[in-house]
Backbone as CSV, one residue per row, in Angstrom:
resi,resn,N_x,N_y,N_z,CA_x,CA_y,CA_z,C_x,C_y,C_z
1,UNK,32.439,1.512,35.929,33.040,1.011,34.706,34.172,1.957,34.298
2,UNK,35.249,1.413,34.120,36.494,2.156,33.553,36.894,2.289,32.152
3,UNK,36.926,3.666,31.906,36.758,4.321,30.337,38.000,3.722,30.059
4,UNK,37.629,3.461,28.526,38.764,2.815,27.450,39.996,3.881,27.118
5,UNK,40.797,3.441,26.514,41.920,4.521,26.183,41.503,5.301,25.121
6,UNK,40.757,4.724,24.339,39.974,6.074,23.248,39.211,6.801,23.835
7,UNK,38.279,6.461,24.518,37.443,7.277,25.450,38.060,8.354,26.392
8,UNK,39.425,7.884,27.248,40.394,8.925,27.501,40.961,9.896,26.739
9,UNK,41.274,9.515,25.934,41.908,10.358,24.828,41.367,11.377,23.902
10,UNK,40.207,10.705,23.950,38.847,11.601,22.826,38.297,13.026,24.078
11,UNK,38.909,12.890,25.553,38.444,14.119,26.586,39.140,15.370,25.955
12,UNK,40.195,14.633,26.099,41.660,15.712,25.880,41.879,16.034,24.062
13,UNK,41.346,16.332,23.284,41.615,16.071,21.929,42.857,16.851,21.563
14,UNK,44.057,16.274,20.441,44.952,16.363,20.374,45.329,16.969,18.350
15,UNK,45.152,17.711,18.413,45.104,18.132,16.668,46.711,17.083,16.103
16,UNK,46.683,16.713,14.869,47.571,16.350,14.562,47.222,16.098,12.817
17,UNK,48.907,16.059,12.338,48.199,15.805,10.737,47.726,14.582,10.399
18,UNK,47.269,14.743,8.848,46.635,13.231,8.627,48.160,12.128,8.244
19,UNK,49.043,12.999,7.366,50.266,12.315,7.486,50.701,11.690,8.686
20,UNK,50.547,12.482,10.172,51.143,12.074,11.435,50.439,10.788,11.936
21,UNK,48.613,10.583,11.518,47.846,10.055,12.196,47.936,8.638,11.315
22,UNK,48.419,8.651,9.977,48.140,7.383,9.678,50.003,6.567,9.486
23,UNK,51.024,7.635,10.095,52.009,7.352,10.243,52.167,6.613,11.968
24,UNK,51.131,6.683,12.996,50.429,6.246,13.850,49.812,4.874,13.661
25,UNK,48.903,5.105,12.826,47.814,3.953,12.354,48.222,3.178,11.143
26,UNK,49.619,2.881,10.912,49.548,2.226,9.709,48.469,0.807,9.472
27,UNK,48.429,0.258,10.436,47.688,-0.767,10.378,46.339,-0.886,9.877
28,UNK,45.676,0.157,9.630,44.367,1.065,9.323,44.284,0.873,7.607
29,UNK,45.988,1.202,7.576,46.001,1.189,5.309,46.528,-0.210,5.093
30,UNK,46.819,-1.078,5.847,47.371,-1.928,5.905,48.745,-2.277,5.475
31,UNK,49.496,-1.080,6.079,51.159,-1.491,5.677,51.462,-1.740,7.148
32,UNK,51.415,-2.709,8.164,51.295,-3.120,9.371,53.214,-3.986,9.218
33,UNK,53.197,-4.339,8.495,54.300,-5.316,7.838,54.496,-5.638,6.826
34,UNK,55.630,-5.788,6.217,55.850,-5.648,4.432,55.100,-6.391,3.577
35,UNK,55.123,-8.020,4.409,54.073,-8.454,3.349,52.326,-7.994,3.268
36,UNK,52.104,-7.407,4.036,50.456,-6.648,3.824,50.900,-5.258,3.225
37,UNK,52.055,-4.547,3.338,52.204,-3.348,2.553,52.454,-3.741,0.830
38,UNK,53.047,-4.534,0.646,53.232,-5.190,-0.526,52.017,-5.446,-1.363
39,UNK,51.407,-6.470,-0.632,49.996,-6.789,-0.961,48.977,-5.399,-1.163
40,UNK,49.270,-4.244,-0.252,48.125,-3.669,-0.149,48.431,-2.365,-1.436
41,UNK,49.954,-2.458,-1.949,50.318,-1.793,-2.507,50.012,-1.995,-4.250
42,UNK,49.854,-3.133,-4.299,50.017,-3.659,-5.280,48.278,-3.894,-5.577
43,UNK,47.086,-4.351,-4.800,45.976,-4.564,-4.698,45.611,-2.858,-4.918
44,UNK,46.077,-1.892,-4.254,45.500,-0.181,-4.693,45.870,-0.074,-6.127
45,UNK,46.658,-0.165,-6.706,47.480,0.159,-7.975,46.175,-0.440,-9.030
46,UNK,46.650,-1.877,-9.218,45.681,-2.475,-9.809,43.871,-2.266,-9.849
47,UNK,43.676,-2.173,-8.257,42.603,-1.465,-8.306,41.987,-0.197,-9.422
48,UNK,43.084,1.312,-8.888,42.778,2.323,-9.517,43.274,2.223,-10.913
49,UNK,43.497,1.288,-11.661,44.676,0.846,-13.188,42.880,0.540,-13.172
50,UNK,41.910,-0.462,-13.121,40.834,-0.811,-13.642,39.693,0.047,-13.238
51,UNK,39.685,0.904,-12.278,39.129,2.032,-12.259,38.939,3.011,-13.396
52,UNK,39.992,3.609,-13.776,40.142,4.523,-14.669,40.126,3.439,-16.200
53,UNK,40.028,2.656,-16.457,39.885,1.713,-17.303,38.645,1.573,-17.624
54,UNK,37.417,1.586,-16.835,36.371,1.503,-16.661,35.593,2.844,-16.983
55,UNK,36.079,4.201,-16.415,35.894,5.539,-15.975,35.871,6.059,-17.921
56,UNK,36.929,5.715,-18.559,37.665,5.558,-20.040,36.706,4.925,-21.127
57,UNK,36.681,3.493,-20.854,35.964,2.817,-21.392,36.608,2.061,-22.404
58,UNK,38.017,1.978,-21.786,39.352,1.485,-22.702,38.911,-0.052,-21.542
59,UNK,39.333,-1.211,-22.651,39.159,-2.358,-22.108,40.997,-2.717,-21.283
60,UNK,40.676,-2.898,-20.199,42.523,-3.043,-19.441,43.171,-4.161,-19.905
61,UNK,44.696,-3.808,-19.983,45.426,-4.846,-20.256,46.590,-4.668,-19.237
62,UNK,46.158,-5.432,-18.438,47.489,-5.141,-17.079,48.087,-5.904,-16.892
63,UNK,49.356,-5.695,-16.448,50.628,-7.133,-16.190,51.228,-6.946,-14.900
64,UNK,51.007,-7.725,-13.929,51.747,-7.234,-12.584,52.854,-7.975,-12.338
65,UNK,53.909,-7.964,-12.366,55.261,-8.268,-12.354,56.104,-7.921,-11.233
66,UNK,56.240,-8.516,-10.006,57.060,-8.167,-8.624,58.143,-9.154,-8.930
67,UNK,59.212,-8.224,-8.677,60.808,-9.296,-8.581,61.206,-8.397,-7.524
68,UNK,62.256,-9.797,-6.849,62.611,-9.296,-5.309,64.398,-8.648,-5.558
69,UNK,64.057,-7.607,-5.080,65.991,-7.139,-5.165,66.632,-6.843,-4.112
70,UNK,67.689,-7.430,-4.232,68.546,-7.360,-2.895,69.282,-6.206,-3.042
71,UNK,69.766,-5.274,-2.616,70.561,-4.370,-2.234,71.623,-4.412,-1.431
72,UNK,72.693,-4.219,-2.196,73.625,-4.379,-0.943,75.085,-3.250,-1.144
73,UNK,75.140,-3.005,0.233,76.144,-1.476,0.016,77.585,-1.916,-0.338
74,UNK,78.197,-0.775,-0.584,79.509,-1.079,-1.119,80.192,-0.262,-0.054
């Protein structure tokens, strides 16, 4: 039976940062592509906004508001 590429890789171990490893693995935090980074950006926020809302014991009043902007150089 022929070892997997993690299984190769996990012989030889390779130190690296966590910045480097999930700049590697984006797909892991789910910024894979803008619309799941978007989504996943916006789903953490809100998340930790009712977290600490909860943590407080302040009842949340949140408004999530995305508008799309174009940029364009001069």
């Amino acid at each position: 039976m022929s070892a997997t590429i993690a299984e190769e890789l996990a012989k030889h171990p390779k130190e690296i940062s966590i910045a480097e490893f999930f700049e590697r693995n984006k797909h892991i935090l789910g910024f894979d592509t803008p619309t799941r980074a978007m989504l996943t950006s916006v789903k953490e926020a809100v998340d930790n906004s009712l977290d600490v809302c909860e943590e407080t014991k302040i009842l949340p009043d949140i408004l999530v508001e995305i508008k799309k902007v174009i940029l364009m150089s001069l």
